[in-house]
NUVEX-993417 format. One record per residue (C-alpha): residue in three letters; x, y, z. Coordinates in steps of 0.1 Angstrom, whole numbers, padded with zeros to 4 digits, always signed. Example, Ala and Ser with C-alpha at 12.3 -4.5 7.8 and 13.67 -1.06 7.14 Angstrom:
<recs>
ALA+0123-0045+0078/SER+0137-0011+0071/
</recs>
This chain:
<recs>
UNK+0211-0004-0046/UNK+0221-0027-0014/UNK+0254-0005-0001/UNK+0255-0027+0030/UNK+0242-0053+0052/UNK+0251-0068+0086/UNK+0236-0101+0102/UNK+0234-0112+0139/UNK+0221-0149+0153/UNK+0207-0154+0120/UNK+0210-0196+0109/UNK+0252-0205+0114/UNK+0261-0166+0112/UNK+0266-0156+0147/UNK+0277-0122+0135/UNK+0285-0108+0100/UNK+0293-0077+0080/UNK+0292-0074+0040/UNK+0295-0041+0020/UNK+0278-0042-0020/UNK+0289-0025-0051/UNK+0274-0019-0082/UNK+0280-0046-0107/UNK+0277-0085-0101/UNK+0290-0096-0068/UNK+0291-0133-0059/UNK+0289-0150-0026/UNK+0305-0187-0025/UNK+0316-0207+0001/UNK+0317-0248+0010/UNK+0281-0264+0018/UNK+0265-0252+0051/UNK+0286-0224+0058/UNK+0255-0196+0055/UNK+0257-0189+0020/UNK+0217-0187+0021/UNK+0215-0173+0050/UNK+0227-0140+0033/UNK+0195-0142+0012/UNK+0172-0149+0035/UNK+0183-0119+0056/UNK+0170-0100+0018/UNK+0137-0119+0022/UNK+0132-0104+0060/UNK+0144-0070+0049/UNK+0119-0077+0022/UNK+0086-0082+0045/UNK+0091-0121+0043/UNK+0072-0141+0073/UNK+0095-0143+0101/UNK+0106-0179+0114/UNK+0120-0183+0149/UNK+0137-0216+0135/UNK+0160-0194+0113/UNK+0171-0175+0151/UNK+0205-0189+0161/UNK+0210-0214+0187/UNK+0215-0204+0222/UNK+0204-0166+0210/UNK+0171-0143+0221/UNK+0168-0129+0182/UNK+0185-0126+0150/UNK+0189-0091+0140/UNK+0192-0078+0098/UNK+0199-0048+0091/UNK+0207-0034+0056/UNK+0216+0000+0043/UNK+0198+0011+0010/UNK+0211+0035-0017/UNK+0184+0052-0047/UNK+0202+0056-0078/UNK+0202+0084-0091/UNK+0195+0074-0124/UNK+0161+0055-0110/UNK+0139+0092-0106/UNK+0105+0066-0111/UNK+0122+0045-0077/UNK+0136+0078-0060/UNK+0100+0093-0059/UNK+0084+0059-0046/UNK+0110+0054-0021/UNK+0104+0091-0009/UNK+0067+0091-0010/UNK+0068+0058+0014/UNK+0092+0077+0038/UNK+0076+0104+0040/UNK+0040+0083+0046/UNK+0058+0068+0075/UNK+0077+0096+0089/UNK+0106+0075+0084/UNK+0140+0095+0073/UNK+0174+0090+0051/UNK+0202+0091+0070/UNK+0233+0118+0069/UNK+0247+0105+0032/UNK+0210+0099+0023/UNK+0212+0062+0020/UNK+0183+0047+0040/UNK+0184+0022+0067/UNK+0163-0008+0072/UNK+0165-0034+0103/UNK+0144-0061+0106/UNK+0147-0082+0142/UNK+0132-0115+0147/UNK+0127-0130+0185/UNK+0133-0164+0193/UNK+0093-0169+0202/UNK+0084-0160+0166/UNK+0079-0121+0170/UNK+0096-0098+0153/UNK+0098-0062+0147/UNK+0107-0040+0118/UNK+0123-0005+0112/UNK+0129+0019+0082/UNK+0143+0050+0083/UNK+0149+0049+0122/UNK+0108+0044+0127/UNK+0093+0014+0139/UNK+0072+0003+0112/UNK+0050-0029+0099/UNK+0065-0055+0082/UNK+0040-0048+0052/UNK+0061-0013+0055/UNK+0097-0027+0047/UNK+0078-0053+0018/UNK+0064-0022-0003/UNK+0102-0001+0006/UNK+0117-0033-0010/UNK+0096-0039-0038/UNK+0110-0014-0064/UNK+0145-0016-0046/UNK+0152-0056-0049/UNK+0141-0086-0066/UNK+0150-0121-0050/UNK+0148-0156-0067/UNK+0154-0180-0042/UNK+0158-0214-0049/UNK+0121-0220-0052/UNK+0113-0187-0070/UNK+0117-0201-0100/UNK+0084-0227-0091/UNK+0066-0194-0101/UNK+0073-0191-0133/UNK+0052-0223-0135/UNK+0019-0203-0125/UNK-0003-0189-0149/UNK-0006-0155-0134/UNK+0034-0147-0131/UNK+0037-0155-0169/UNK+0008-0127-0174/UNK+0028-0103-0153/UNK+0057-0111-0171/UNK+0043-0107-0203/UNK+0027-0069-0190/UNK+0065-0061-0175/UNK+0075-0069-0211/UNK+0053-0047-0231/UNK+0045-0020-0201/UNK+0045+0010-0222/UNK+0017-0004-0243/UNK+0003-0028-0227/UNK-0002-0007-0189/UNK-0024+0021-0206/UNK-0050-0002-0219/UNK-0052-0028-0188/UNK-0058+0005-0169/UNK-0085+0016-0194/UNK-0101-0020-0196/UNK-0103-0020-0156/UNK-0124+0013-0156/UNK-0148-0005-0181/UNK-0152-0034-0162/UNK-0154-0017-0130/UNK-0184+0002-0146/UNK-0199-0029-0163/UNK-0196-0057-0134/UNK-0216-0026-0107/UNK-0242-0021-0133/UNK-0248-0059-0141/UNK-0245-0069-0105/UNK-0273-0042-0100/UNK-0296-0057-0128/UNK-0291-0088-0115/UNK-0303-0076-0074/UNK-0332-0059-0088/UNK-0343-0089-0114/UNK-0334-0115-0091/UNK-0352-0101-0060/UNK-0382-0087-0077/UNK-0405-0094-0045/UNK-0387-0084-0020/UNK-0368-0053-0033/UNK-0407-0043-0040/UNK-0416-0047-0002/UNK-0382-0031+0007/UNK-0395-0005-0015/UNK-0428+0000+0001/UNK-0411+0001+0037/UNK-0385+0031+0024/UNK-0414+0049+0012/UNK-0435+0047+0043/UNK-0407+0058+0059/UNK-0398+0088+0039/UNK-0431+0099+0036/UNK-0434+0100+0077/UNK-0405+0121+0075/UNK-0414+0146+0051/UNK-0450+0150+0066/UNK-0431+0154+0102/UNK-0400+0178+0084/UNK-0378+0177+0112/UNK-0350+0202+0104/UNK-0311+0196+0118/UNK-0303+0198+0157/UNK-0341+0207+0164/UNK-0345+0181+0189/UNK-0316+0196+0213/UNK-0329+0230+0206/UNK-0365+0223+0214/UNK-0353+0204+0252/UNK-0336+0236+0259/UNK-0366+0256+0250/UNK-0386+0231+0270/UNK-0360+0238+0301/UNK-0361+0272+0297/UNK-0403+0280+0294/UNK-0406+0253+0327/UNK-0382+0277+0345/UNK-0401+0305+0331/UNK-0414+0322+0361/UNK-0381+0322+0385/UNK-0362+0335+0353/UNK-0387+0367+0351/UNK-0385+0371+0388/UNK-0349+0373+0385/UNK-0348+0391+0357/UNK-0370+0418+0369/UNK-0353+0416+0407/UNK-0319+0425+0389/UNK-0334+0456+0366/UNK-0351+0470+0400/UNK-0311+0465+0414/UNK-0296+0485+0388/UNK-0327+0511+0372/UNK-0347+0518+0403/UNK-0386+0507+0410/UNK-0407+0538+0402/UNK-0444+0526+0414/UNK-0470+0535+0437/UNK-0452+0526+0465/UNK-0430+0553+0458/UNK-0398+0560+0442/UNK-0367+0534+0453/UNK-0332+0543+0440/UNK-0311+0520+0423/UNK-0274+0512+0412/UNK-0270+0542+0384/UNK-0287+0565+0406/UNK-0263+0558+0431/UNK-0237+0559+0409/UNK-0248+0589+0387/UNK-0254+0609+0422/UNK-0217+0597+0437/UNK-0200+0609+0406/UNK-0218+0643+0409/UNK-0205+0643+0446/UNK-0169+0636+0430/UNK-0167+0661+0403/UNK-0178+0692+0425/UNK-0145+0685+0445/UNK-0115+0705+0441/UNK-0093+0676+0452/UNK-0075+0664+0422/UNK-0070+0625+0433/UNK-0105+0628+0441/UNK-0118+0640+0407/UNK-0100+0615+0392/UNK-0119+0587+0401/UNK-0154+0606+0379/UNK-0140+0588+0353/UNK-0141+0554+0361/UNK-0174+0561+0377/UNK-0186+0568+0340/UNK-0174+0534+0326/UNK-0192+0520+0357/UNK-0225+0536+0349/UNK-0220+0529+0314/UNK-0211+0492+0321/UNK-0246+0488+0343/UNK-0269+0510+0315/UNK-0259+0484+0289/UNK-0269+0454+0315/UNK-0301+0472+0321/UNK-0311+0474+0285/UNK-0300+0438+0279/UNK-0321+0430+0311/UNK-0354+0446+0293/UNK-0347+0426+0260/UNK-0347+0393+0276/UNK-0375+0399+0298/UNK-0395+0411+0263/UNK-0387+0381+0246/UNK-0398+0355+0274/UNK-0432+0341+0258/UNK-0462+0354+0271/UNK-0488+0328+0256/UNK-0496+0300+0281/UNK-0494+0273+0252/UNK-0464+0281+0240/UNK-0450+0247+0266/UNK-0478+0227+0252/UNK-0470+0231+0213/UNK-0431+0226+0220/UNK-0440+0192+0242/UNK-0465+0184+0208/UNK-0433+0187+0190/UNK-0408+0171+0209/UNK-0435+0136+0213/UNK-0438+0141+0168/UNK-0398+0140+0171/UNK-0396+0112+0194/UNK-0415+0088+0169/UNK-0387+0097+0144/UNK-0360+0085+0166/UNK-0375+0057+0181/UNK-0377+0042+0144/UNK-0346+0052+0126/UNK-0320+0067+0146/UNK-0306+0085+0175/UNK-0316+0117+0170/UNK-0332+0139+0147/UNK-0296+0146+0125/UNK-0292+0109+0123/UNK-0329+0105+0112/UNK-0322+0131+0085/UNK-0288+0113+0073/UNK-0306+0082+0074/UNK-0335+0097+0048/UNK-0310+0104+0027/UNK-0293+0070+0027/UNK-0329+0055+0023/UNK-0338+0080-0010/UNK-0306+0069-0029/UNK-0313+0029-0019/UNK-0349+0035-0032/UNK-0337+0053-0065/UNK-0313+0018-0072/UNK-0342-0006-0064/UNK-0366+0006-0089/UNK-0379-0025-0100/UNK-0404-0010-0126/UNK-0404-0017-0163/UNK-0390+0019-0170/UNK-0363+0010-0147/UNK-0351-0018-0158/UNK-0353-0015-0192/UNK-0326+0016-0186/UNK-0306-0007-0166/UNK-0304-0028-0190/UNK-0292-0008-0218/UNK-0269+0009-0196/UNK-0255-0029-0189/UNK-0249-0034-0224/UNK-0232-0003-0236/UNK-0207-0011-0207/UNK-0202-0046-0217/UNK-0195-0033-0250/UNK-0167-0008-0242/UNK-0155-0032-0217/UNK-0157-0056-0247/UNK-0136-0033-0269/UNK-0115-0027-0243/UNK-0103-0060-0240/UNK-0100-0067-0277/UNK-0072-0040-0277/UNK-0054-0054-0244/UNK-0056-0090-0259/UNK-0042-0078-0291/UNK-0011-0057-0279/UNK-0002-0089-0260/UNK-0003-0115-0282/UNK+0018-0086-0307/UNK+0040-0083-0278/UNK+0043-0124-0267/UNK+0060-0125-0303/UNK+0087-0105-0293/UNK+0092-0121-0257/UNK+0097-0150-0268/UNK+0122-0140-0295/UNK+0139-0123-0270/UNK+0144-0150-0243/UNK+0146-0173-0272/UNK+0177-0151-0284/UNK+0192-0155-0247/UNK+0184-0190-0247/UNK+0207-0197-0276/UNK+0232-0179-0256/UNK+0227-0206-0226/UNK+0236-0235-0237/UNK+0201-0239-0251/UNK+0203-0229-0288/UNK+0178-0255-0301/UNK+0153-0247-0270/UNK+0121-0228-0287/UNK+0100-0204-0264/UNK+0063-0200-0272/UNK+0042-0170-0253/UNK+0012-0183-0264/UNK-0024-0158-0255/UNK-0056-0172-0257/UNK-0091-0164-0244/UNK-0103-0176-0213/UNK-0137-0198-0218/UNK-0164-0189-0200/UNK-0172-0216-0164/UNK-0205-0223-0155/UNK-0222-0195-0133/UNK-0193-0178-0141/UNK-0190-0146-0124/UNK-0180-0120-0152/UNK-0189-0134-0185/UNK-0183-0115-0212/UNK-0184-0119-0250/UNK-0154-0109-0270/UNK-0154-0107-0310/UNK-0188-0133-0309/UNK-0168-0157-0281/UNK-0178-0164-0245/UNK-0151-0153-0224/UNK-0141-0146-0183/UNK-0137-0109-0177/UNK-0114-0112-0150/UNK-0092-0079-0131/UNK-0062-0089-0152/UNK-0083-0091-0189/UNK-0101-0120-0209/UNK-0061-0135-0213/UNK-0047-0166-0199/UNK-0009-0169-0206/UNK+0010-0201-0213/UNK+0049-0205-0217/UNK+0052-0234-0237/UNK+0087-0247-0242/UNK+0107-0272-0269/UNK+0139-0283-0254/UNK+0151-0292-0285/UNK+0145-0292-0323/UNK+0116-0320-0331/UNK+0103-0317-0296/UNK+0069-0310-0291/UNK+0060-0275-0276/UNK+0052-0283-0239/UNK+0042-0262-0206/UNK+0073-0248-0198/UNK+0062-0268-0160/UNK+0065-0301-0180/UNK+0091-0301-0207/UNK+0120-0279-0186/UNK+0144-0301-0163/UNK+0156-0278-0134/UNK+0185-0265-0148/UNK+0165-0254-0177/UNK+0143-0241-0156/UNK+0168-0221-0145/UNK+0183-0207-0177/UNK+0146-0197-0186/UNK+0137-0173-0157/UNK+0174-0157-0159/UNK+0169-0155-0199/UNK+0131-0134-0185/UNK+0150-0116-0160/UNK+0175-0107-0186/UNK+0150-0096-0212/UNK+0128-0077-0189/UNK+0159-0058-0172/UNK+0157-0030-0196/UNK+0125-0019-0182/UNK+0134-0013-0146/UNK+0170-0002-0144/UNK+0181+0004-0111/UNK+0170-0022-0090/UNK+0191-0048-0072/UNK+0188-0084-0084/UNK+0193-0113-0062/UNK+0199-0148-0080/UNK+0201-0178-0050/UNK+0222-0207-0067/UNK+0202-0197-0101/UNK+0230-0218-0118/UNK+0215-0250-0102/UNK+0217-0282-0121/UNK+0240-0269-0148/UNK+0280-0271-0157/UNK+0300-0268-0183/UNK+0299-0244-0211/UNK+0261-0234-0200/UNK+0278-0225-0165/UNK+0296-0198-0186/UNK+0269-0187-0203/UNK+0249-0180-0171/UNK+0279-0159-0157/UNK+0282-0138-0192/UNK+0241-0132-0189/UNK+0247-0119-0152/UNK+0277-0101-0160/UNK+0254-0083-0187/UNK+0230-0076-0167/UNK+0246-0063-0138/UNK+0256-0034-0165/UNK+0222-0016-0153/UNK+0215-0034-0120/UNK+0231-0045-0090/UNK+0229-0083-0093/UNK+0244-0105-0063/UNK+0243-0143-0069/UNK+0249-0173-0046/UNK+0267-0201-0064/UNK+0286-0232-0067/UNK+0301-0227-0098/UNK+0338-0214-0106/UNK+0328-0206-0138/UNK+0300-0180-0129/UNK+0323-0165-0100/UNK+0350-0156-0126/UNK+0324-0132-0141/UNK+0324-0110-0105/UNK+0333-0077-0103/UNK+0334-0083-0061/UNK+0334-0119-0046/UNK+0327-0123-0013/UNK+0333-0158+0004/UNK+0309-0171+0034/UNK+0337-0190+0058/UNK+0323-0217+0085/UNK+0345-0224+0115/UNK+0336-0258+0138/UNK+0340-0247+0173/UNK+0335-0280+0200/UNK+0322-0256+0230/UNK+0302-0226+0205/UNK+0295-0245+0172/UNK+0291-0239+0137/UNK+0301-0202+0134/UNK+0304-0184+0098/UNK+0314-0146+0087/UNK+0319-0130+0052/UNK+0349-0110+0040/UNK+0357-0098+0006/UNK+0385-0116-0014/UNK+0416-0099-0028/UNK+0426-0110-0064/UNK+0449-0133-0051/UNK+0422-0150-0023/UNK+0396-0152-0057/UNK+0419-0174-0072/UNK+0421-0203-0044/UNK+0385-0195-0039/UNK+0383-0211-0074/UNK+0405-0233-0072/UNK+0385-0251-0043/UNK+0351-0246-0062/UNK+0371-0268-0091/UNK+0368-0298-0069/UNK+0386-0291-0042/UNK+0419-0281-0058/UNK+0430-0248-0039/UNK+0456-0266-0028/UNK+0474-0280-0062/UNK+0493-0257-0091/UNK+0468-0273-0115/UNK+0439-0257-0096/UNK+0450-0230-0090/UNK+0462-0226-0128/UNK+0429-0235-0141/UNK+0418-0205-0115/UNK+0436-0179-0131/UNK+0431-0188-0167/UNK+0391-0187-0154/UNK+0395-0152-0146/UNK+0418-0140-0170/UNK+0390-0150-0197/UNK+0365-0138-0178/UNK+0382-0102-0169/UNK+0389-0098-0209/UNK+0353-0106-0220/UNK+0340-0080-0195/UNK+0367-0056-0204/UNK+0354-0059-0241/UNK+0317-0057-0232/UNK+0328-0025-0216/UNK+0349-0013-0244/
</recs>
């Protein structure tokens, strides 16, 4: 959960400081003081696009920082959060809540931090993903998109509905790279045959050449060493003279272990004891030299004698040199690149044989990819059923008891030169990443109504009431996270307004929800209220701050949200009769 969060230059905040507790927490304040400002810092701790217009007037940057606690009864979002740290080399802090700071410059740059690391900002928007959840005030517009109602659906029925998306993927992954295959080869008959005939060329100059790996570098030193052949006998055979002697008809000449073998005779006849002592070391010299001298005879037996030898390693090196003229750098690159050219020539087979295996290989995985998608479009249309029971259950509880929900599922029809078409159950259909599914929420606002996109029949209040009903329905499956509602209460009053703060109320039992809002009726429900205050200063400005209210400041909070009456016994009566009911109905949802 959010434990704390602290704002600098950010909009009309010049400096700010809230702490969060678990439960529903509620930020109010008059028009223009900052209240949004608290959740736009969330949408920059988030990952959100930095704007330099949102950077205080007169300042360099607006800093956010916010201090994030793992439930420990979220082990599925205490293992993502870890893994993320410990990808980034970011850490927890001493209490093992985790910091996150996120600091925008007045030129548009900004910088983000996690974990006392200086990371990307894609970094803080995968940290906050499983963490928090914010609906701004134009959130809700997604709920009018085709692919959010999908996801919503999948959030709904996870358990059954994640499991076979995963196994219709594989399907399709196999199916789409087979087709696409069959469709190169078919399509490109001509030219994959020329391609075909140039690869084998190719390989068959290879083979006939059989370069093996690193024989080009070995073969230039060869070369280097037979040009130098001569000088290297010379002194190879001047340094065996130096150390073993020269016996030939010249006579006998001494060398080094003669020396050597004749001083250490000289030593050991001596009775002088620090003079004897040095035999010894004389006879790890001589050994040292008669182990030079016999490596000395092995290299000069293994310098080639034959003439030719040059001339058939140049041969060589020129049969090389056509290799990596043609096809790469040097003779392991030519290698790596026959092997690249043997698998491309195995996939552009464009004989009969070939194609006819493609083919049936095409259509067995079009047909588990086919099956597969039966099952996913069956356990959601089981499971849109139940959503839309269940939100229509909240519904009733919002002021909207006559409202109908419909989740309806239907099959995607096939486009022309549609990418991925597939037939499901004898009918045409787009096999797209997400299944052959399009998802509606259609939505009758009253009894006799007709059942309309929820985008055309839903005022914005409704609106409204709808994503909170989702949010409440879905809540079950993610326990833990931290909820952020901006003004979701927007274009409704009255006994609905009630309704919305019982729904948040309820489902700040397993989240931490904080909500922005204008209405008294939803910040009775709060288990802390926090107040945004402006202040008009002629010579600095607009300056706000936030503080946390007592029991007696929350009532002539609410007294002023009641029209401006913080200042009259009426309001402030109405106040306290507001939180008395509200403070018994959560004492009884506790109980």
């Amino acid at each position: 959960m959010l434990a704390e969060i602290r704002i600098d230059n950010l909009g009309a905040i010049s400096a700010a400081c809230a702490q969060f507790h678990s439960g529903l927490t509620v930020l109010t304040g008059e028009t223009g003081a900052g209240k949004t400002m608290v959740v736009t810092s969330l949408h920059l701790l988030s990952g959100a696009r930095a704007d330099a217009g949102r950077v205080r007037v007169g300042a360099t940057r607006a800093v956010v920082e916010g201090r994030f606690v793992v439930d420990e009864s979220a082990p599925r979002i205490d293992d993502e959060v870890t893994r993320l740290l410990e990808s980034c080399g970011a850490e927890r802090d001493e209490d093992g809540s985790i910091i996150a700071v996120r600091t925008v410059g007045g030129d548009g740059r900004s910088r983000a931090h996690l974990g006392g690391r200086s990371v990307p900002a894609g970094v803080l928007s995968e940290f906050a993903a499983p963490l928090l959840t914010v609906h701004g005030q134009n959130d809700q517009l997604r709920l009018l998109r085709p692919d959010q109602q999908r996801a919503a659906l999948d959030r709904f029925a996870d358990k059954t509905v994640a499991p076979l998306l995963a196994r219709y993927r594989a399907h399709r992954s196999e199916w789409t790279a087979a087709r696409n295959e069959l469709l190169e080869r078919t399509s490109r008959t001509r030219e994959l045959a020329q391609e075909a005939d140039q690869l084998t060329f190719a390989l068959e100059e290879i083979d006939r050449i059989a370069p093996t790996p690193g024989e080009d570098v070995a073969i230039v030193d060869e070369v280097r060493r037979l040009g130098d052949l001569d000088s290297l006998r010379s002194a190879a055979q001047g340094a065996q003279a130096a150390l073993s002697g020269v016996d030939d008809e010249s006579g006998d000449v001494s060398g080094a272990l003669d020396r050597l073998g004749d001083a250490r005779a000289r030593i050991e006849t001596s009775d002088d004891p620090a003079l004897a002592g040095l035999g010894p070391r004389l006879g790890e010299a001589i050994a040292v030299v008669v182990d030079v001298a016999g490596e000395l005879s092995g290299y000069l037996s293994g310098l080639p004698s034959d003439p030719g030898a040059l001339d058939t390693l140049l041969t060589r090196q020129a049969e090389l040199k056509t290799l990596t003229r043609k096809y790469a750098a040097d003779i392991d690159g030519v290698l790596a690149w026959a092997e690249t050219a043997r698998d491309r020539l195995a996939r552009i087979d464009t004989s009969s044989e070939a194609l006819s295996a493609l083919s049936e290989q095409v259509a067995a995985a079009a047909a588990a990819t086919a099956a597969a998608a039966a099952k996913l479009s069956a356990a959601r249309a089981k499971a849109a059923k139940k959503l839309a029971k269940a939100v229509g259950d909240e519904l009733s509880g919002l002021a909207m008891g006559r409202a109908a929900l419909e989740v309806l599922v239907r099959p995607r029809e096939v486009g022309p030169n549609d990418s991925a078409p597939l037939t499901v159950d004898g009918r045409d259909v787009h096999a797209g990443a997400s299944g052959v599914d399009e998802v509606e929420f259609r939505l009758a606002a009253h009894s006799g109504a007709p059942s309309l996109p929820i985008g055309k029949s839903a005022s914005g209040g409704e609106l409204s009431r709808v994503m909170l009903a989702l949010e409440v329905v879905l809540a079950g499956s993610d326990r833990g996270a931290t909820m952020v509602f901006d003004e979701v209460d927007a274009g409704v009053g009255g006994r609905a307004a009630v309704e919305i703060g019982r729904r948040l109320a309820r489902l700040a039992r397993t989240h931490q929800v904080i909500v922005v809002t204008h209405l008294p009726q939803v910040a009775a429900f709060a288990d802390t209220h926090l107040v945004v205050d402006k202040t008009d200063d002629v010579r600095s400005g607009v300056d706000s701050g936030v503080r946390t209210l007592s029991e007696e400041d929350r009532v002539v909070e609410l007294a002023r949200m009641l029209a401006g009456l913080d200042d009259t016994e009426t309001g402030r009566a109405h106040a306290e009769e507001l939180l008395a009911i509200a403070g018994q109905e959560r004492s009884a949802a506790h109980a």
